[in-house]
C-alpha positions as CSV (number, residue, x, y, z in Angstrom):
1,X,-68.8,70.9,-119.4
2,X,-68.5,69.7,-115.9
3,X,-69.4,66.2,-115.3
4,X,-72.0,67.3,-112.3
5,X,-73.0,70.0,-114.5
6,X,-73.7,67.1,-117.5
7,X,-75.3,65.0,-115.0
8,X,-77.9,67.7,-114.0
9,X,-78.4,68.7,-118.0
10,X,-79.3,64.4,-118.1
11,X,-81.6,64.5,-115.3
12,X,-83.4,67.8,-116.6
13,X,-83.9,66.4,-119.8
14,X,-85.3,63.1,-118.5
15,X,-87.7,65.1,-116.5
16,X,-89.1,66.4,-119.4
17,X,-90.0,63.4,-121.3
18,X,-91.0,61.7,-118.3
19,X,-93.6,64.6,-117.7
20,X,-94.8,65.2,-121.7
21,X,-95.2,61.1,-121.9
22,X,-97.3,61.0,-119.0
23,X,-99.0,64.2,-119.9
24,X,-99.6,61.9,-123.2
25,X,-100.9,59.0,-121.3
26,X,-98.0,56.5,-122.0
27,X,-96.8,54.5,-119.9
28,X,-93.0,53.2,-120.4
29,X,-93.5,50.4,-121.9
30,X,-95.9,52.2,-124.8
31,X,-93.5,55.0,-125.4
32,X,-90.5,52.4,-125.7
33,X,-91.7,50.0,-128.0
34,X,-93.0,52.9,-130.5
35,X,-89.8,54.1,-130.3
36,X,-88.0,50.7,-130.8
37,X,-86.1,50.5,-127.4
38,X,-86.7,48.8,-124.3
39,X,-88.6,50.3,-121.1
40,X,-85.8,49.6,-119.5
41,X,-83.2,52.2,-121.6
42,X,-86.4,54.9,-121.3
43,X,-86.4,54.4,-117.7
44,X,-82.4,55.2,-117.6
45,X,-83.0,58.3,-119.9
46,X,-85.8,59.3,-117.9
47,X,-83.9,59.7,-114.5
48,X,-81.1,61.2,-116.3
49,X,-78.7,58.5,-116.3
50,X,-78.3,57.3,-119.6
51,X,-78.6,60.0,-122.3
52,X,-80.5,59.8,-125.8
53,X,-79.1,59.9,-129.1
54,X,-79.7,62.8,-131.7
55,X,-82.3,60.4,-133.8
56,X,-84.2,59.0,-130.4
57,X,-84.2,62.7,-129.4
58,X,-85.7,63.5,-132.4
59,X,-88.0,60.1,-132.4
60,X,-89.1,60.6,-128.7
61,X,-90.1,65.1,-129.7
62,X,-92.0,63.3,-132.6
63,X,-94.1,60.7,-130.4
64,X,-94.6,63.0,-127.4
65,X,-95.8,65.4,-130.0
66,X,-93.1,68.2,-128.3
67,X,-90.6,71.0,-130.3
68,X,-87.2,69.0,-129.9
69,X,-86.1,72.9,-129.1
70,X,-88.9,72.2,-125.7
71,X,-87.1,69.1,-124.2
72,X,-83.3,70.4,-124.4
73,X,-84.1,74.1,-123.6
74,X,-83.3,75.6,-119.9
75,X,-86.6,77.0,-119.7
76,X,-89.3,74.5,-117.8
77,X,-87.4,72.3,-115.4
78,X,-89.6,69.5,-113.7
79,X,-88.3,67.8,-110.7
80,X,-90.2,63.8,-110.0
């Protein structure tokens, strides 16, 4: 996999949590201390430059209440 190709894959999936923990009504700061982390590393994974783990994956489809399958699939993309 390209690395431009990774990055987009980063920034798609960071769209996606941004928009189902705002659809939510978490802010940063609520999502990231249920899930342990900082606002700070959300933030990164959020704008696709940092990318989560397989458990946060799995931790962040359980508090935004999302299939895991939604947030990595190619189907929706949402741009901020």
């Amino acid at each position: 996999m390209t690395e431009v190709l990774l990055h987009e894959k980063s920034r798609q999936l960071g769209a996606k949590i941004k928009y189902y923990r705002t659809l939510g009504g978490m802010n940063q700061t609520i999502l990231a201390n249920k899930l342990g982390i900082t606002y700070q590393h959300l933030s990164r994974i959020e704008c696709g430059k940092q990318t989560p783990s397989f458990s946060l994956l799995i931790a962040l489809a359980e508090e935004l209440h999302v299939d895991m399958a939604e947030l990595i699939s190619n189907g929706r993309q949402l741009y901020y």
